[in-house]
Each structure stands twice: as C-alpha cells, then as structure tokens.
C-alpha positions in Angstrom: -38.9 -76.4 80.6 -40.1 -79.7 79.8 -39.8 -83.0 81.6 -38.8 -86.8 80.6 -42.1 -89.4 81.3 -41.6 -91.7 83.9 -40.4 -95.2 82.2 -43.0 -97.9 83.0 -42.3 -99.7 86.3 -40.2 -96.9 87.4 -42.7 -96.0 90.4 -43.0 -100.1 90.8 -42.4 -101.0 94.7 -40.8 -104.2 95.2 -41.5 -104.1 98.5 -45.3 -103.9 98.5 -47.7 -106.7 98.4 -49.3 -107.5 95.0 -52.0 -109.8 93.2 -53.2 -110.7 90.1 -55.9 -108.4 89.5 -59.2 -110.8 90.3 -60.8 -109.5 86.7 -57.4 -111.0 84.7 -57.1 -115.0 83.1 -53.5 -116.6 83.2 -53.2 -118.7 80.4 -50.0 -120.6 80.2 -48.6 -121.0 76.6 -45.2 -122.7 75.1 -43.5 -119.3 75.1 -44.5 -118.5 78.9 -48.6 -116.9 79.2 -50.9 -115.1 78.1 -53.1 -112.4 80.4 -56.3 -111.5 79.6 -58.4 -108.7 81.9 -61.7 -109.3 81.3 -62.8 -105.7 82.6 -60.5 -103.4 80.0 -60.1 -106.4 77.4 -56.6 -105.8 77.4 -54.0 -108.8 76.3 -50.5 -109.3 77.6 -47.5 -111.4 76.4 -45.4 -113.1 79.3 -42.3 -114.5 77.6 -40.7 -116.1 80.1 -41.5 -119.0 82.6 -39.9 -117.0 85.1 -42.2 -113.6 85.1 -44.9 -116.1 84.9 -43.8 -117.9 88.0 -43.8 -114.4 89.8 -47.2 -112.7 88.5 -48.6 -116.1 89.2 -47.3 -116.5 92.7 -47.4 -112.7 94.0 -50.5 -113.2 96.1 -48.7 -115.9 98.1 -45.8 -113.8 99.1 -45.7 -110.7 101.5 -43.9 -108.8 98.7 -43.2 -108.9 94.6 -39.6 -109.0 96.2 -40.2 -112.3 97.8 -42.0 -113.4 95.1 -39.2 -112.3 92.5 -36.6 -114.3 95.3 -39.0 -117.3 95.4 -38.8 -117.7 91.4 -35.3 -117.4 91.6 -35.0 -113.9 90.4 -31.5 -112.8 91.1 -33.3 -108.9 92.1 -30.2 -107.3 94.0 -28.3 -107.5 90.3 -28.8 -104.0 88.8 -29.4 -105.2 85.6 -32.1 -107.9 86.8 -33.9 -105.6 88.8 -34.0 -103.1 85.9 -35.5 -106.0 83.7 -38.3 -107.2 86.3 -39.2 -103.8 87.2 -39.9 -102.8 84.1 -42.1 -105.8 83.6 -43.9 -105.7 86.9 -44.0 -101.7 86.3 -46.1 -102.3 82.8 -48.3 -105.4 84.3 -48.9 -102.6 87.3 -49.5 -100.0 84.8 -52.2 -102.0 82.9 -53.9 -103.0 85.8 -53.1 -106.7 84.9 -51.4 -106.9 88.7 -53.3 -104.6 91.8 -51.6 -103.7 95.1 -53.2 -106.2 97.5 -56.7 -105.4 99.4 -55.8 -102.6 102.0 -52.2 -101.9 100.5 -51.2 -98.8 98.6 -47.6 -99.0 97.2 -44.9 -95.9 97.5 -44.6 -94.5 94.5 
C-alpha cells in the first residue's frame, strides 16, 4: 500500500501566529521580493505584492489569517485559500516563515 506526500502548505494553519524567521532578508524587487535565509542560504521568489504584504506583516497580526485579511486576501474563497496556503505552506516548509516564539501550529 503506498501513500500520496502531503502537498506543501497542506499542514499550513491559518490560524496560528507566524513571523519571518529572524535569520531571513526581505528584499523588495519590481516583481514582488526576494528572501534570503542567511542560516540554510536558501533563496525564494515572491511574485506578488500581495504575498509580500503578508510574509512581511505576519508578525504584526495574531494570525497569517489576519494577516492574509489585512492584505486584502479574499481567504474564505476556496480557490484563494488554496493559492495562499500553498505559498505560506512552502515559505513554512523552508523555514523562510517560523511559528511565533512560544507557538506550535496544528498540523
């Protein structure tokens, strides 16, 4: 019997706190930012203003569902969601976002 991997972000919980992980650079570009983690030397492409506005705010809201709200994320469309989980589920996955000190997201 074998078993399907998880997609990326499928484990992702909205409606945990998150940050930008304190080792990772934020560079805004034309086509949205570039992330650099200084610890695994890992590079990420953000090509949209809009996941930059939320990996860049995430700290400042109780939840990546606030800050996915605050950016104007329209989250409760199935679709959306699917699209931004995915993305939040990858930055998670690479360690470019952490769960906030003293938080430990359902998986």
């Amino acid at each position: 019997m074998t078993s399907a991997a998880a997609p990326a972000g499928a484990g992702f919980d909205l409606d945990s706190g998150w940050r930008l992980h304190p080792g990772v650079a934020l560079r805004p570009e034309p086509f949205g930012a570039l992330l650099y983690h200084f610890h695994t030397r890992k590079l990420s492409f953000l090509k949209s203003p809009t996941i930059v506005e939320v990996v860049r705010t995430l700290a400042e809201h109780p939840t990546a569902r606030d800050a996915c709200a605050a950016a104007g994320v329209p989250i409760d469309d199935p679709g959306t969601a699917r699209l931004y989980l995915h993305a939040l589920g990858q930055l998670a996955d690479s360690r470019m976002i952490e769960p906030r000190e003293g938080e430990d997201p359902v998986s």
